[in-house]
TORSERO-234686 format. One record per residue: residue number from 1; residue in one letter; chain; x, y, z of N, C-alpha, C in turn. Coordinates in nm, 3 decimals. Each point is the difference from the previous one (the first is absolute). Example, Ala and Ser with C-alpha at 12.3 -4.5 7.8 and 13.67 -1.06 7.14 Angstrom:
// TORSERO-234686
node n->1; res->a; chain->A; n_X->1.319; n_Y->-0.569; n_Z->0.780; ca_X->-0.089; ca_Y->0.119; ca_Z->0.000; c_X->0.090; c_Y->0.120; c_Z->0.000
node n->2; res->s; chain->A; n_X->-0.035; n_Y->0.105; n_Z->-0.072; ca_X->0.082; ca_Y->0.119; ca_Z->0.006; c_X->-0.077; c_Y->0.109; c_Z->0.073
//
This chain:
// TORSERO-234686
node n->1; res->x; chain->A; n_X->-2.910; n_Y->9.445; n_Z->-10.728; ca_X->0.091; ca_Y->-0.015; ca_Z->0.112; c_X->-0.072; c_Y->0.022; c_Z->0.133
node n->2; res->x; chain->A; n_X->-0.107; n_Y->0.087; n_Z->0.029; ca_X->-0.065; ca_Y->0.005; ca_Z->0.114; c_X->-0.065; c_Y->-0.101; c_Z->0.034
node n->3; res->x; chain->A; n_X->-0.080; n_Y->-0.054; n_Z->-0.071; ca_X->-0.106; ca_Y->-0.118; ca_Z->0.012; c_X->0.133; c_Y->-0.137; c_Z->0.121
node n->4; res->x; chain->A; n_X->0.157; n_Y->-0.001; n_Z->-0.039; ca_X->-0.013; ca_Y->-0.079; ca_Z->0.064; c_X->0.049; c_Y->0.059; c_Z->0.131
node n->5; res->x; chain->A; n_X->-0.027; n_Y->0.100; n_Z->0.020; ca_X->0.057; ca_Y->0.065; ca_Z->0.148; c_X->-0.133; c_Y->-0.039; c_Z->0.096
node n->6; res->x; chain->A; n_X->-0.001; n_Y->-0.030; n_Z->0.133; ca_X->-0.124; ca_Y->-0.033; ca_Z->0.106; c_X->0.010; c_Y->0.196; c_Z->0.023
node n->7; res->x; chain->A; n_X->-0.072; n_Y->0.000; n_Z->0.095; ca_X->-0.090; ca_Y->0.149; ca_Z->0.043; c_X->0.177; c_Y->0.047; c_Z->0.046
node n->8; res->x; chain->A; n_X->-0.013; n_Y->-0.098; n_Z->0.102; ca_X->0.143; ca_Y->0.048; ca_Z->0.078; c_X->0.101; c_Y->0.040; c_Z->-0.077
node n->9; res->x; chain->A; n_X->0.033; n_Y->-0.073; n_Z->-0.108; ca_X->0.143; ca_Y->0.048; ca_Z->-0.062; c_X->-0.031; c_Y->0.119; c_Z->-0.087
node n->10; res->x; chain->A; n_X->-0.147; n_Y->-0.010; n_Z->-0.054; ca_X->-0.008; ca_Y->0.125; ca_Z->-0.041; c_X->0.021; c_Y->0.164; c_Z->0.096
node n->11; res->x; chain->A; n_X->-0.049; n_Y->-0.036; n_Z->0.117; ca_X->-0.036; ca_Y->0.117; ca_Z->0.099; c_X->0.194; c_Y->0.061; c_Z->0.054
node n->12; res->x; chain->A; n_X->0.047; n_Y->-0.113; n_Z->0.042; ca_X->0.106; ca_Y->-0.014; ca_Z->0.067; c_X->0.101; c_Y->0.065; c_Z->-0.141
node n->13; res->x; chain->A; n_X->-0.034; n_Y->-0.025; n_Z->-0.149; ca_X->0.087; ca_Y->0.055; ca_Z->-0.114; c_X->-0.075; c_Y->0.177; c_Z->-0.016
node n->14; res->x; chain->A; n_X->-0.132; n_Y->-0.003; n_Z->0.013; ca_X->-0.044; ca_Y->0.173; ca_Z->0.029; c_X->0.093; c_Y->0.066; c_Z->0.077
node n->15; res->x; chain->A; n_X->-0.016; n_Y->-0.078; n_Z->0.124; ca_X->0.090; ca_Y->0.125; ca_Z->0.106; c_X->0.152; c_Y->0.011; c_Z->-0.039
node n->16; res->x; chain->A; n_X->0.010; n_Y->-0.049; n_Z->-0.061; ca_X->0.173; ca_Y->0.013; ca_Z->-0.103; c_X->0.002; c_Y->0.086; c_Z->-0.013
node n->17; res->x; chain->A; n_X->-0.106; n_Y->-0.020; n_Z->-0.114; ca_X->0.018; ca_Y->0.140; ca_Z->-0.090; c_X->-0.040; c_Y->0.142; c_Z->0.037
node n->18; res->x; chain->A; n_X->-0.093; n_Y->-0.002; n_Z->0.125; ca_X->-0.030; ca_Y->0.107; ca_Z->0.029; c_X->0.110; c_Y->0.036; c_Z->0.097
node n->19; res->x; chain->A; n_X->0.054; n_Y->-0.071; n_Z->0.069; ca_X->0.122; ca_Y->0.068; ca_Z->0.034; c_X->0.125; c_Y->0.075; c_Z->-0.070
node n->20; res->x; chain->A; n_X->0.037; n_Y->-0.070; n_Z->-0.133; ca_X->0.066; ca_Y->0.035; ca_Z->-0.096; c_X->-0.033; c_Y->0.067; c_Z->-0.043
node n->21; res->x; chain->A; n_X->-0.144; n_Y->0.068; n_Z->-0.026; ca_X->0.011; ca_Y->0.105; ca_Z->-0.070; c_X->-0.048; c_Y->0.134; c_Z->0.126
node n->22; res->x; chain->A; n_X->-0.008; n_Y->-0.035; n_Z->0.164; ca_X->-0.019; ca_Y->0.085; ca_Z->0.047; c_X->0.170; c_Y->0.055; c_Z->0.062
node n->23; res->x; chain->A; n_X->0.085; n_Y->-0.096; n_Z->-0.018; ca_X->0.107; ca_Y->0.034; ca_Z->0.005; c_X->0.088; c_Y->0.128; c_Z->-0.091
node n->24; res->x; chain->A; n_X->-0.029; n_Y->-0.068; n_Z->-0.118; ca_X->-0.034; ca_Y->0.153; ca_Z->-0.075; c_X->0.174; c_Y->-0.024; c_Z->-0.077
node n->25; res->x; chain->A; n_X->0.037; n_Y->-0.100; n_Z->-0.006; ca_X->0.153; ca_Y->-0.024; ca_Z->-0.031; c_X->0.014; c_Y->-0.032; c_Z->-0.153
node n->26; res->x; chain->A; n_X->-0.088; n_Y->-0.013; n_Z->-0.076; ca_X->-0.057; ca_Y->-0.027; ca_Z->-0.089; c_X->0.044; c_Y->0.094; c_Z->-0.168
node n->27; res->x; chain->A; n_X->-0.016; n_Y->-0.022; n_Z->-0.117; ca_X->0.007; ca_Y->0.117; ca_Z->-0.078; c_X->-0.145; c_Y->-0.049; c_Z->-0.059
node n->28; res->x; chain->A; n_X->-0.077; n_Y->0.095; n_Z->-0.074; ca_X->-0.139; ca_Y->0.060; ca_Z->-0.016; c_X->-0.058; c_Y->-0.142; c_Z->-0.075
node n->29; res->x; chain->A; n_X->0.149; n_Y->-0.050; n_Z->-0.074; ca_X->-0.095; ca_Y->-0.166; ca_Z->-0.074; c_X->-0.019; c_Y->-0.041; c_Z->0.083
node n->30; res->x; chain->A; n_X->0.134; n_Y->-0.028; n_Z->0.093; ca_X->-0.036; ca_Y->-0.160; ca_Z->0.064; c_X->-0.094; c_Y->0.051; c_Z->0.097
node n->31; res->x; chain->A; n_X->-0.051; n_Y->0.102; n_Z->0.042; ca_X->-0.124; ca_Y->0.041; ca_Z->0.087; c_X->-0.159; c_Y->-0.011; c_Z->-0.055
node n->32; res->x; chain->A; n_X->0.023; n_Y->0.005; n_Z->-0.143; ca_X->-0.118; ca_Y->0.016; ca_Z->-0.104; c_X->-0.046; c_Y->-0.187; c_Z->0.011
node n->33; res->x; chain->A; n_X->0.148; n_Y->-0.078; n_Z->-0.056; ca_X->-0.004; ca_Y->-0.126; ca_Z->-0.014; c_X->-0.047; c_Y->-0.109; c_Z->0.187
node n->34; res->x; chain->A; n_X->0.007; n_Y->0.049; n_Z->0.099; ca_X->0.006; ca_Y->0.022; ca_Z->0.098; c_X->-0.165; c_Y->0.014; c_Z->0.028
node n->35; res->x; chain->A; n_X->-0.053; n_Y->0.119; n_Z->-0.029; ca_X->-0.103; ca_Y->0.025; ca_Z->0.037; c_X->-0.136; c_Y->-0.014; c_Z->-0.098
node n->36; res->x; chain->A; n_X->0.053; n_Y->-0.072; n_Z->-0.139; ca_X->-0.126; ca_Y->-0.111; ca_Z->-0.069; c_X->0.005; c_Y->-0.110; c_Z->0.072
node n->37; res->x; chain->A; n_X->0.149; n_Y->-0.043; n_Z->0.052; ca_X->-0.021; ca_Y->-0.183; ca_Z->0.044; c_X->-0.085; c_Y->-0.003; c_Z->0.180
node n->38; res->x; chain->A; n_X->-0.026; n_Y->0.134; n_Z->0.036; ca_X->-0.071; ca_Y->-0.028; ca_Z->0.125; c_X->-0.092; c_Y->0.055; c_Z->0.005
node n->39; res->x; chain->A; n_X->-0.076; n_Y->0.040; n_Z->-0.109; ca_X->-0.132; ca_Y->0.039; ca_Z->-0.076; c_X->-0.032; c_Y->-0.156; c_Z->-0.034
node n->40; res->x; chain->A; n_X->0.105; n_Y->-0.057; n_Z->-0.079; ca_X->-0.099; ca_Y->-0.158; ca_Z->0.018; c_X->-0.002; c_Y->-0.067; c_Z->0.089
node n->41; res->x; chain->A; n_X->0.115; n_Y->-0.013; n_Z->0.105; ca_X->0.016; ca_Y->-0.075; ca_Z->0.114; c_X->-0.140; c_Y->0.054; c_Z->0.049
node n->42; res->x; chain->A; n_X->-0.062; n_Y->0.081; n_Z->0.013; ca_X->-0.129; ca_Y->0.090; ca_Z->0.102; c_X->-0.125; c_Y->-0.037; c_Z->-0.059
node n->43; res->x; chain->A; n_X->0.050; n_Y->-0.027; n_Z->-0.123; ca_X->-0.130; ca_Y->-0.067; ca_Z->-0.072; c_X->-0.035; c_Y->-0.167; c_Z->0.028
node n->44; res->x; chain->A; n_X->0.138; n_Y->-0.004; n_Z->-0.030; ca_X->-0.025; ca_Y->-0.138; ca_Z->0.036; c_X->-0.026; c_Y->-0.104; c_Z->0.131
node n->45; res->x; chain->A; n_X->0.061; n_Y->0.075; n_Z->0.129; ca_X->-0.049; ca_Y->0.012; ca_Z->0.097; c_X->-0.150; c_Y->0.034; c_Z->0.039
node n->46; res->x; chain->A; n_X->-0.026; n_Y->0.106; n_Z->-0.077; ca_X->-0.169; ca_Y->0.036; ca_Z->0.025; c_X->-0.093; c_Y->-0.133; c_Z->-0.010
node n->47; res->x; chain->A; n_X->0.037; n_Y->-0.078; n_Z->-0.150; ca_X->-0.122; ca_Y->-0.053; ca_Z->-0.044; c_X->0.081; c_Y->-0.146; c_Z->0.095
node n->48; res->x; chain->A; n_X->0.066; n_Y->-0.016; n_Z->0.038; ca_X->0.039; ca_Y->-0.121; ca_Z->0.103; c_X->-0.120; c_Y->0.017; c_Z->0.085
node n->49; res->x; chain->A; n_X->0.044; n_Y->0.115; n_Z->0.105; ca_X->-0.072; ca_Y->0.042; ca_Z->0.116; c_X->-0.118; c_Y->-0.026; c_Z->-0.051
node n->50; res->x; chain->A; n_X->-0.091; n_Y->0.038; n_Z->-0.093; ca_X->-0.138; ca_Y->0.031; ca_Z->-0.037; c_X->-0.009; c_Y->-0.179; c_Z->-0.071
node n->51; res->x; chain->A; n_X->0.066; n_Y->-0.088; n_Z->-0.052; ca_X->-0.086; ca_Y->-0.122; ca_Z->0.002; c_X->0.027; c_Y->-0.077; c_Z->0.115
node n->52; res->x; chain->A; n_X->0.055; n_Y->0.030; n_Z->0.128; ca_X->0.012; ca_Y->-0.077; ca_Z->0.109; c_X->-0.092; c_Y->0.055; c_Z->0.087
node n->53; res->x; chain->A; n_X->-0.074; n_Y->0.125; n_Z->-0.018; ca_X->-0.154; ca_Y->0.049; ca_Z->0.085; c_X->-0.125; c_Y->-0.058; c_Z->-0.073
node n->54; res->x; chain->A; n_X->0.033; n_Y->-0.017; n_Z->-0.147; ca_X->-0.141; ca_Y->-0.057; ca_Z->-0.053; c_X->0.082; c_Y->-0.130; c_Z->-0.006
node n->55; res->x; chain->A; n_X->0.098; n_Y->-0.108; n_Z->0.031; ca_X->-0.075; ca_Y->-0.149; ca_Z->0.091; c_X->-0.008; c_Y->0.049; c_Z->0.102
node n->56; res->x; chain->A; n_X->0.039; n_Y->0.049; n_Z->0.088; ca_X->-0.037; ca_Y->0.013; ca_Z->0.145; c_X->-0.173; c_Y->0.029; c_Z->0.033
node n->57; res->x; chain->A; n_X->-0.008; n_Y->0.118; n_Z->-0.122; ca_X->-0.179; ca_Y->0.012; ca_Z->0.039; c_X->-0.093; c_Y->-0.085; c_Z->-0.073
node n->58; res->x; chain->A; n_X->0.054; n_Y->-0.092; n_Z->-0.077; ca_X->-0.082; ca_Y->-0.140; ca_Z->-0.030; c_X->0.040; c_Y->-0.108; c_Z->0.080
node n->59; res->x; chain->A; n_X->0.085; n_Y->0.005; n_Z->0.032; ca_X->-0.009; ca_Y->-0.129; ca_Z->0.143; c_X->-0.075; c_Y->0.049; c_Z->0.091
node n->60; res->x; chain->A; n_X->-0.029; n_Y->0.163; n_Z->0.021; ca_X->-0.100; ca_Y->0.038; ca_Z->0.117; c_X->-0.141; c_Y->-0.053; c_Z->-0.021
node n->61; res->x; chain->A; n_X->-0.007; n_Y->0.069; n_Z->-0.134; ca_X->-0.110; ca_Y->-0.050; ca_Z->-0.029; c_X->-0.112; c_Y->-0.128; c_Z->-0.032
node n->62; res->x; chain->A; n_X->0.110; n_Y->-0.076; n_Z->0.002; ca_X->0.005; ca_Y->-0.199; ca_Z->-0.047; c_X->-0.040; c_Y->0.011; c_Z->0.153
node n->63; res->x; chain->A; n_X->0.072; n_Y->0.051; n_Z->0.078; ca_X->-0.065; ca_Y->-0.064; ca_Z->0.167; c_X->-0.100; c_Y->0.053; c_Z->0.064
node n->64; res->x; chain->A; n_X->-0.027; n_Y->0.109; n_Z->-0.059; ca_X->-0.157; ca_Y->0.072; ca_Z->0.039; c_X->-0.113; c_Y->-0.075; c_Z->-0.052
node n->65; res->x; chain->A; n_X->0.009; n_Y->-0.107; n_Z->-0.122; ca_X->-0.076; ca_Y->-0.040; ca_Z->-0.028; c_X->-0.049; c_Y->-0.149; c_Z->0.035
node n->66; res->x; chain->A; n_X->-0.099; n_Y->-0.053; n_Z->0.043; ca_X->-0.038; ca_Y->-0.090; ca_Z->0.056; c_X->-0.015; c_Y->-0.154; c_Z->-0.129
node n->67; res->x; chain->A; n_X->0.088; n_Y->-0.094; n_Z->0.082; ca_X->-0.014; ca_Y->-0.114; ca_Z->-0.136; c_X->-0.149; c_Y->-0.018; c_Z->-0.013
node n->68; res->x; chain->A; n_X->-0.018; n_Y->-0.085; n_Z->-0.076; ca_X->-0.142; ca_Y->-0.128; ca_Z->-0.041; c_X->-0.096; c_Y->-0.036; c_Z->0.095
node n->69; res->x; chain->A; n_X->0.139; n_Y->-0.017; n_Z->0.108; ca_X->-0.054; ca_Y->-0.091; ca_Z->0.148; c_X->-0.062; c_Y->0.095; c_Z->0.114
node n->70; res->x; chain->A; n_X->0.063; n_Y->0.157; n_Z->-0.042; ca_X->-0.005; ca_Y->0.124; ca_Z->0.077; c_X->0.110; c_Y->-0.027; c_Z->0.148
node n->71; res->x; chain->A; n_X->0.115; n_Y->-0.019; n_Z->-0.051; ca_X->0.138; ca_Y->0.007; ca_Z->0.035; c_X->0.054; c_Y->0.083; c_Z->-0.053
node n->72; res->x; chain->A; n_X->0.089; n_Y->0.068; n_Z->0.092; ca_X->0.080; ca_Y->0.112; ca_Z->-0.060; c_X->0.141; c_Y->-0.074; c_Z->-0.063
node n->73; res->x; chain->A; n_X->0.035; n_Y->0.046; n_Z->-0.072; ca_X->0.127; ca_Y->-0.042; ca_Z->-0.077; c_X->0.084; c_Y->0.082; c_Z->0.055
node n->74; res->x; chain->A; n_X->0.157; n_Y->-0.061; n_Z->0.003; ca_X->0.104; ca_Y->0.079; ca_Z->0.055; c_X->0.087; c_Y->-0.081; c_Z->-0.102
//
């Protein structure tokens, strides 16, 4: 079910839950059940964030490097 959420719907469904359970209105499951699903939302967010810096730092790196012709690529 995460895979088809983008960063955003994941991030924007975190702060749900962390409101819900900082609200505190909760009984101890639905806080338990609550606070595995934004243990994965955080995970899954993480490794978003972390493969959109490694393309970002291989497109850096694709343009640091000089073509054939010794043109920079962009």
């Amino acid at each position: 079910m995460l895979e088809m959420l983008s960063f955003e719907e994941g991030y924007d469904r975190l702060e749900q839950v962390i409101q819900q359970l900082e609200n505190g209105d909760l009984s101890l499951e639905q806080s338990v059940a609550l606070y595995e699903e934004g243990v994965q939302l955080a995970r899954y967010c993480g490794h978003k964030l972390d493969d959109a810096e490694m393309r970002v730092t291989q497109l850096l790196s694709a343009a640091d490097m000089p073509s054939r012709s010794g043109d920079i690529l962009f």
